[in-house]
C-alpha positions as CSV (number, residue, x, y, z in Angstrom):
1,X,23.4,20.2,174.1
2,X,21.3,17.6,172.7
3,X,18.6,18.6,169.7
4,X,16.1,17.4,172.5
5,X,17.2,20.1,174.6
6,X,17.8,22.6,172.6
7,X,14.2,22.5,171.2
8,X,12.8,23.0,175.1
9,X,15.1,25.2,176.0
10,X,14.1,27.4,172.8
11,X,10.4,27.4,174.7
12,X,11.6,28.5,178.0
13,X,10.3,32.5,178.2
14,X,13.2,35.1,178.7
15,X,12.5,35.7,182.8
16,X,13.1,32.0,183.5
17,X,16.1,31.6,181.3
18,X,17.4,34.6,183.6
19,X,16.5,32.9,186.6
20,X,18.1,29.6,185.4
21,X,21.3,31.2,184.8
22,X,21.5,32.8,188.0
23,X,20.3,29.9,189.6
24,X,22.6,28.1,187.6
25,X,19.9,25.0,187.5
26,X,21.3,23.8,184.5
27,X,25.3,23.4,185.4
28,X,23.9,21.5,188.7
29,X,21.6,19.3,186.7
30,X,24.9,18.3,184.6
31,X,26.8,17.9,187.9
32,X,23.8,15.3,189.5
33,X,24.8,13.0,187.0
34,X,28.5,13.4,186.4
35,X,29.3,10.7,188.9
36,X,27.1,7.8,187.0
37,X,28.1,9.0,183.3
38,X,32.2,8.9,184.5
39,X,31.7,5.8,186.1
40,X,30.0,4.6,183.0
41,X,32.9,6.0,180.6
42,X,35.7,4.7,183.1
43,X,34.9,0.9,182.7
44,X,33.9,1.2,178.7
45,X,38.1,2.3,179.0
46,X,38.7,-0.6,181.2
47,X,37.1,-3.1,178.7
48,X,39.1,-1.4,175.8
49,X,42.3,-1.7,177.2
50,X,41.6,-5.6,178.1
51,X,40.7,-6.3,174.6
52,X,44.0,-4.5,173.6
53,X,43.2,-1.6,172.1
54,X,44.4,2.0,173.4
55,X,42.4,5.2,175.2
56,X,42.4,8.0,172.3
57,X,43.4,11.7,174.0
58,X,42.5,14.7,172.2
59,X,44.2,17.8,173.5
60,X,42.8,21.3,172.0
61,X,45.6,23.1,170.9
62,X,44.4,27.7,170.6
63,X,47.8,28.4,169.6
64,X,51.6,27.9,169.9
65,X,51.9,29.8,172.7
66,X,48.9,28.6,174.8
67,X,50.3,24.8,174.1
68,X,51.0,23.3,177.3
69,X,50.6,20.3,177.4
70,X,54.0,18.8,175.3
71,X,55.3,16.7,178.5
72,X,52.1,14.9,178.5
73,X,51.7,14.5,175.2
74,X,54.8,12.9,174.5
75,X,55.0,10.3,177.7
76,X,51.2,9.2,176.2
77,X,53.1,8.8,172.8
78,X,55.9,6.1,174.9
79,X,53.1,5.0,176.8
80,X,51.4,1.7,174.6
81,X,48.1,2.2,176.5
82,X,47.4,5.8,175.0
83,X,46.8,7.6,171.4
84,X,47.2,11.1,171.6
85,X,46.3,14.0,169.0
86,X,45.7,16.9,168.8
87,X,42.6,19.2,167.6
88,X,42.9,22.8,166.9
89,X,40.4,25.1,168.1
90,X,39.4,28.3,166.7
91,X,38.6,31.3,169.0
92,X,34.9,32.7,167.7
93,X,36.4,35.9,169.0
94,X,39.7,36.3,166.4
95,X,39.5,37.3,163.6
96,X,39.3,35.6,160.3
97,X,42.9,36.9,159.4
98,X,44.5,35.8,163.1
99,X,42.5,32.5,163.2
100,X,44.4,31.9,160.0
101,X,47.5,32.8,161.3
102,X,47.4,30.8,164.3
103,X,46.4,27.7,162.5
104,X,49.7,28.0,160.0
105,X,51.7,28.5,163.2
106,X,50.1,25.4,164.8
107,X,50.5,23.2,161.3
108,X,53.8,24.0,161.5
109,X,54.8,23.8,165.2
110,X,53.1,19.8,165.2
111,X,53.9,19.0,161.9
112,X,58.0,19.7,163.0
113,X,56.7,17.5,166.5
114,X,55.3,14.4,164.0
115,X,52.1,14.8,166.1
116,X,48.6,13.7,164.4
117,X,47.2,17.0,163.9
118,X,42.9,17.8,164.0
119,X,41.4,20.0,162.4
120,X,37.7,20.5,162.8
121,X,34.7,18.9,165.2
122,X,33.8,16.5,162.4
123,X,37.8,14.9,162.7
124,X,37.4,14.9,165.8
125,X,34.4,13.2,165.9
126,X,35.7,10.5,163.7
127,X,38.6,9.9,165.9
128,X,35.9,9.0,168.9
129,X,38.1,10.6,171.6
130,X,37.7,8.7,175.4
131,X,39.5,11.8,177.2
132,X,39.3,15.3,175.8
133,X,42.0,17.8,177.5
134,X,40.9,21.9,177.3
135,X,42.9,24.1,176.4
136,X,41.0,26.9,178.1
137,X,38.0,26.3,180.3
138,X,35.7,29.7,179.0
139,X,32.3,29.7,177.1
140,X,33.9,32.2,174.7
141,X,37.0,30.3,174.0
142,X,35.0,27.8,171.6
143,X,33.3,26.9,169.1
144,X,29.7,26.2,170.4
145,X,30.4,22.6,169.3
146,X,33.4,22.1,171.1
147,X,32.0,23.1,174.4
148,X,32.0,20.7,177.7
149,X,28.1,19.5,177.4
150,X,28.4,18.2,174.3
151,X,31.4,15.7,175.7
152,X,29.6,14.2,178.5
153,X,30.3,11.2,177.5
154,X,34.1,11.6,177.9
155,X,36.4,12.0,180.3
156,X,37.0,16.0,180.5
157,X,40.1,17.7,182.1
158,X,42.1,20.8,182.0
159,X,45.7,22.0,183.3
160,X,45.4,25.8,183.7
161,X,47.0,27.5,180.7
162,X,48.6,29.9,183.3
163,X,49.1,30.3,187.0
164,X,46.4,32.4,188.3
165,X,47.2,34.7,191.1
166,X,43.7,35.9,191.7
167,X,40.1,35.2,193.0
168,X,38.5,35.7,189.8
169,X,35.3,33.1,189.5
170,X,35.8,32.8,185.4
171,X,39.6,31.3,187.1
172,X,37.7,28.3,189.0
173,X,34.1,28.3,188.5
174,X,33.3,28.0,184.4
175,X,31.1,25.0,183.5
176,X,34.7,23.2,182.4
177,X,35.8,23.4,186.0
178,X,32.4,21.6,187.1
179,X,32.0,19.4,184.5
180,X,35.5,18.2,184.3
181,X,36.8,14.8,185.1
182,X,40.2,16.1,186.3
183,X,41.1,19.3,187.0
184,X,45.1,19.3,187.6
185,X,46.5,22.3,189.1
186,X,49.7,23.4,189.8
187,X,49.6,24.0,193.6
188,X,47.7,23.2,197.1
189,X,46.9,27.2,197.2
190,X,44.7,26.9,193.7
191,X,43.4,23.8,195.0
192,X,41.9,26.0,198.0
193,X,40.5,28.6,195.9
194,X,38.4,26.1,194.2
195,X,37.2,24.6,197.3
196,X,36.1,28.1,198.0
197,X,34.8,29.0,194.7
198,X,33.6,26.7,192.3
199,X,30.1,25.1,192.3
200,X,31.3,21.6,192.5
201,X,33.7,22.4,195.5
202,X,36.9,21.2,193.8
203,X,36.4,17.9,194.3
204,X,37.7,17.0,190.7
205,X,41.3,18.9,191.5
206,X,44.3,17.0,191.6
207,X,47.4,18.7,192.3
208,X,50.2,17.6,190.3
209,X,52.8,20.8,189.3
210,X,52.5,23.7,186.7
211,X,52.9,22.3,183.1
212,X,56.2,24.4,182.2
213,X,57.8,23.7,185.7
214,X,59.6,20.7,183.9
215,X,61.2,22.9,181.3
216,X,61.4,26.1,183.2
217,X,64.2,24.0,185.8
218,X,66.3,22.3,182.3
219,X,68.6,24.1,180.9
220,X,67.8,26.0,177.5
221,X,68.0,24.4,174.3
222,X,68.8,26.8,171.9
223,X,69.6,30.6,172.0
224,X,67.0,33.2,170.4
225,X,68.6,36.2,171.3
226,X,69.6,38.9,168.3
227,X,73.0,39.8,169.6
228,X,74.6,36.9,171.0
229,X,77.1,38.8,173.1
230,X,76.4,37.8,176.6
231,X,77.8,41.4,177.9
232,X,74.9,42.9,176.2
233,X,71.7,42.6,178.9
234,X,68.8,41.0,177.6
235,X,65.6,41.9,178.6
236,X,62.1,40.8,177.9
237,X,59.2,43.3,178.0
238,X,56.2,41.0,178.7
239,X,53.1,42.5,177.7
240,X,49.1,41.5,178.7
241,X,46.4,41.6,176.2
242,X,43.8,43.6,178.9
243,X,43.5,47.1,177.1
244,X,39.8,47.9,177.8
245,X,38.4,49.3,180.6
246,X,35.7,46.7,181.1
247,X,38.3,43.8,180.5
248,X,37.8,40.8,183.2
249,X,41.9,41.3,184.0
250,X,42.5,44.8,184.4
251,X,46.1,44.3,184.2
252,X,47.5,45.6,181.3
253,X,49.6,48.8,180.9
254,X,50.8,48.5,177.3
255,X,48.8,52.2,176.5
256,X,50.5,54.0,178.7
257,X,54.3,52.0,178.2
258,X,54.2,51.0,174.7
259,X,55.7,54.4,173.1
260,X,58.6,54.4,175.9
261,X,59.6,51.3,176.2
262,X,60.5,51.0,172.1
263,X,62.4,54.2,172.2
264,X,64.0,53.6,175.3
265,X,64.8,49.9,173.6
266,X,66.0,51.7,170.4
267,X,68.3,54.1,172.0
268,X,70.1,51.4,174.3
269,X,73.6,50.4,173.8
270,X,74.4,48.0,176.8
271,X,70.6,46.4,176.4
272,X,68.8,44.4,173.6
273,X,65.6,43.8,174.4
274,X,62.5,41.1,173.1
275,X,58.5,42.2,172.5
276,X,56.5,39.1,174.2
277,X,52.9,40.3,173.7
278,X,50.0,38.2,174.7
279,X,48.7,35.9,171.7
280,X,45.5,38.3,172.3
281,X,47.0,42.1,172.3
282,X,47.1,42.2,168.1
283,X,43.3,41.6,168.1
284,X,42.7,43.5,170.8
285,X,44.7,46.5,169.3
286,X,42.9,46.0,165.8
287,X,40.2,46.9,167.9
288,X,40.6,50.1,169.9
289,X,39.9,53.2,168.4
290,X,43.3,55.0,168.7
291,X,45.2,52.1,167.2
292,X,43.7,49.8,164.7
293,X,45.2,47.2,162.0
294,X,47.4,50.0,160.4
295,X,49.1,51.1,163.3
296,X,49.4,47.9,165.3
297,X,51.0,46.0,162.4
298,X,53.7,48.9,162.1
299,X,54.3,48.6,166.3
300,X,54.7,45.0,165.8
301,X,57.1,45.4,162.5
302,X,58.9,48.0,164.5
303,X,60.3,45.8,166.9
304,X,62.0,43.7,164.6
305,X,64.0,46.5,162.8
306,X,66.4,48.0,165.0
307,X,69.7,45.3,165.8
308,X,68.9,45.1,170.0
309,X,65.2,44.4,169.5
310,X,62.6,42.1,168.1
311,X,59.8,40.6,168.3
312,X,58.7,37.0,169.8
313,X,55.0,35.4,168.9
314,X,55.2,32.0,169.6
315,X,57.4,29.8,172.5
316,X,59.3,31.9,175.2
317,X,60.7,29.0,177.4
318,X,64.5,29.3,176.2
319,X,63.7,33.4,175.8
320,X,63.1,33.5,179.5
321,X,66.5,31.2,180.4
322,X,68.6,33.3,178.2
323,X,67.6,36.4,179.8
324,X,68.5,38.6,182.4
325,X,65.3,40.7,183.4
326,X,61.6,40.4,182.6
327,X,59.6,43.7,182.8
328,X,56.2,42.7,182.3
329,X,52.2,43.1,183.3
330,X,50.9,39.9,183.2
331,X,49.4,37.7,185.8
332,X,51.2,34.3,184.9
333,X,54.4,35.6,184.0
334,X,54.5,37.4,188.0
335,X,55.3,33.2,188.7
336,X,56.7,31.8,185.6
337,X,59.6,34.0,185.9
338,X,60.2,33.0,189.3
339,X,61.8,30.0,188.1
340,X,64.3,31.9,186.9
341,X,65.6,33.6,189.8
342,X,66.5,37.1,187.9
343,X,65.2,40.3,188.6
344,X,61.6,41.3,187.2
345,X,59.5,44.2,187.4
346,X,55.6,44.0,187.5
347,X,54.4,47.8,185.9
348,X,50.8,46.4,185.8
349,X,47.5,47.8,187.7
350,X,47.6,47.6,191.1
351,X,46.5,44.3,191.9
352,X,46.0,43.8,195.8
353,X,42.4,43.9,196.3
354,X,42.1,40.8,193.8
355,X,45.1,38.7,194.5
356,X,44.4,35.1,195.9
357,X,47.0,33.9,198.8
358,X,49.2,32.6,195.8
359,X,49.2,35.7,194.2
360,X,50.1,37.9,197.0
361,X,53.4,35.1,197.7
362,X,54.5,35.7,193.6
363,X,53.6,39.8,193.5
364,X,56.0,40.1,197.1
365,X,58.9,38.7,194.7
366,X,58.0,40.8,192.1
367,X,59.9,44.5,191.8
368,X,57.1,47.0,191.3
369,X,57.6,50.8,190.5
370,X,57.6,51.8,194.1
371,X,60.7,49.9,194.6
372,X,62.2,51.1,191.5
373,X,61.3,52.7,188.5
374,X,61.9,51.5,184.7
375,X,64.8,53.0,184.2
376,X,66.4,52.5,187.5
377,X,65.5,48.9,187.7
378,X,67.5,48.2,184.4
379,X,70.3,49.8,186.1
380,X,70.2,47.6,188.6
381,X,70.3,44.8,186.4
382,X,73.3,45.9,184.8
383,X,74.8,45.9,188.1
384,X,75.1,50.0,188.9
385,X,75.2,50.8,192.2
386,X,70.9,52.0,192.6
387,X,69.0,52.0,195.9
388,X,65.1,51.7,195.9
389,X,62.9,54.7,195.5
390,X,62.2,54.7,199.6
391,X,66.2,54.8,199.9
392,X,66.1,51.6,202.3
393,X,67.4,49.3,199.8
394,X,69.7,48.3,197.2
395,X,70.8,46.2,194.4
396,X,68.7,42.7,193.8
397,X,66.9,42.8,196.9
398,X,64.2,40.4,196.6
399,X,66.7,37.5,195.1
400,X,65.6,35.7,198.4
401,X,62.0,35.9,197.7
402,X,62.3,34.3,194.2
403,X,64.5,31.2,195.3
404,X,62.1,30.8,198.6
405,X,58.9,30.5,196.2
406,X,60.3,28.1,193.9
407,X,61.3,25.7,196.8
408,X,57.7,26.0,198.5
409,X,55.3,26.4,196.2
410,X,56.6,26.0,192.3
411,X,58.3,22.1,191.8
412,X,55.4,19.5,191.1
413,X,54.7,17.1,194.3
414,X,56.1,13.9,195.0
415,X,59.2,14.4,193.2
416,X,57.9,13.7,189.8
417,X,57.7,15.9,186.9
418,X,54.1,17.8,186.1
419,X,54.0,15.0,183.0
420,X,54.3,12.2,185.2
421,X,52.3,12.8,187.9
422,X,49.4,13.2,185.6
423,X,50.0,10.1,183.8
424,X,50.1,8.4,186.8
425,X,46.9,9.7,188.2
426,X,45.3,8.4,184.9
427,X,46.9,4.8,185.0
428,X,45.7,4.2,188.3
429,X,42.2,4.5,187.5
430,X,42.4,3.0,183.9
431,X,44.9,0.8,183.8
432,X,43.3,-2.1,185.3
């Protein structure tokens, strides 16, 4: 927002900023003019590529594991029309301490890529970006000057860091989904729930795969398993980062499991299992009143100290293909698993009366505890004889549901990779 704006904005009495908001006059003042200003932006592009010089793409980059957008990235860097960087973001929200830590994570994860790395708005600035990618479309996810109506002279778009299985409004109906050049999702499902939902009626979405599909279907790359003995199970305990009562996603479990599932990791002989929290449980935790920096920092440690556990922070692409199970709570991993076609157990809140058309497909493939619980579903995985807690069923019974979502709803269209379907969509309107 301009200085212009600010200023009479600043005037405006309390009652009417209410009003605004609700009204939301000022997100559909932006959208009367996004058609001119993209239109504008889309032939300066045009006249830069015909004088020979290249369209510079920023991509904000949270943290290692909310990076999605490698594929891309690296077809830009082969592609002699495109500059790509990337700009870390801070969350206002973390810490000082976990900023920190995620920005030595990040420097290190680019720096091994030998991608030009930003740091701050002022870099990024300088480097006069044409296209700006989100990493996450909230208010609260940025710095105020990173947020959408301060680009409006760029071309805005966002891939959805995860595959969201609900209705939620904050999932298609934030000011990036509105103000947004492209919006590129990963199915024809999510594309109707923004047709339904958001203010601009999805008319900026573009549906082009999910953004690990390409990985998630190649085989693994390297191994991080402790105990590389493949007759030792390996399972992954996925946890959410929803603790609070009041939190938008009331997912989360990891209260009420978090005791259990270390001792019952600890005491296993035939198992070795891996800790994937959400990038936001730690600050989260530092914040609740029974837990705090002391004890979560000791949880965390503790999972790296006996020899069948540990803990992973950062990329869980190869984690997933090397494993045999997932027991988790988390919205995206109820799909991302999927790809895998191996048994996992959602032991989240119930979910039904939220769950989006999508959702319901990924949850009905899903074990949940009244199918089995914890302890019988891991013997099922290590292939004793177990029937379900109704007695009707047995073994791996949903292996057909897993493969049968994959084929219909999980592989990018037109039988191109997430990657190249976007870079294609941008070439045909740029690349004159």
């Amino acid at each position: 927002m301009n200085s212009a704006l600010k200023k009479i904005y600043s005037l405006i009495p309390a009652p009417l900023k209410n009003l605004q908001n609700n009204l939301r006059i000022k997100d559909r003042l932006l959208l009367a003019g996004k058609s001119r200003r993209e239109s504008k932006t889309i032939k300066d592009i045009q006249a830069k590529i015909l004088r020979g010089e290249k369209i510079n793409v920023a991509f904000m980059a949270m943290s290692v594991s909310f990076w999605k957008y490698d594929d891309v990235f690296k077809l830009m860097e082969k592609d002699n029309h495109y500059n790509p960087v990337v700009i870390q973001v801070r969350r206002p929200e973390d810490t000082e301490a976990i900023q920190e830590m995620h920005q030595q994570k990040m420097d290190k994860f680019f720096s091994e890529k030998g991608y030009r790395n930003l740091h701050n708005i002022d870099e990024l600035r300088d480097f006069n970006p044409d296209i700006i990618f989100y990493a996450q479309p909230y208010k609260n996810s940025v710095l105020e000057s990173f947020r959408a109506y301060n680009f409006l002279d760029k071309l805005l778009c966002y891939v959805p860091y995860a595959f969201f299985v609900s209705n939620y409004t904050w999932a298609y109906d934030a000011q990036v989904h509105n103000l947004a050049w492209k919006l590129f999702y990963p199915s024809e499902l999510h594309k109707e729930n923004a047709i339904q939902i958001a203010l601009n009626k999805g008319k900026n979405v573009d549906v082009v795969g999910y953004p690990l599909a390409d990985r998630f279907i190649t085989p693994a790359v390297s191994d991080p398993w402790k105990l590389k003995d493949r007759c030792i199970k390996r399972i992954v305990w996925g946890v959410h980062h929803s603790i609070f009562s009041n939190d938008l996603a009331d997912v989360g479990t990891f209260l009420v499991h978090a005791q259990s599932m270390l001792d019952r990791a600890r005491k296993s002989t035939t198992m070795q299992f891996a800790f994937k929290p959400h990038p936001h449980l730690k600050e989260h935790l530092y914040k609740h009143p029974d837990w705090g920096k002391e004890r979560t920092d000791a949880y965390y440690a503790a999972w790296n100290e006996a020899p069948n556990t540990f803990l992973v922070d950062g990329d869980y692409i190869d984690l997933f293909k090397t494993s045999d199970a997932l027991i988790h709570d988390c919205g995206s991993f109820t799909v991302e698993y999927l790809y895998m076609n191996k048994p996992v157990l959602f032991i989240g809140n119930n979910q039904d009366k939220i769950l989006c058309n999508f959702g319901k497909m990924a949850h009905n493939a899903n074990y949940h505890l009244n199918d089995y619980d914890i302890d019988n579903f891991l013997l099922m995985v290590q292939g004793k004889p177990v029937k379900s807690i109704d007695g009707k069923q047995e073994g791996d019974f949903r292996e057909s549901l897993r493969k049968d979502a994959v084929a219909n709803y999980l592989l990018p269209p037109n039988g191109k990779s997430f990657a190249q379907n976007i870079l294609d969509i941008l070439n045909e309107t740029l690349i004159k």
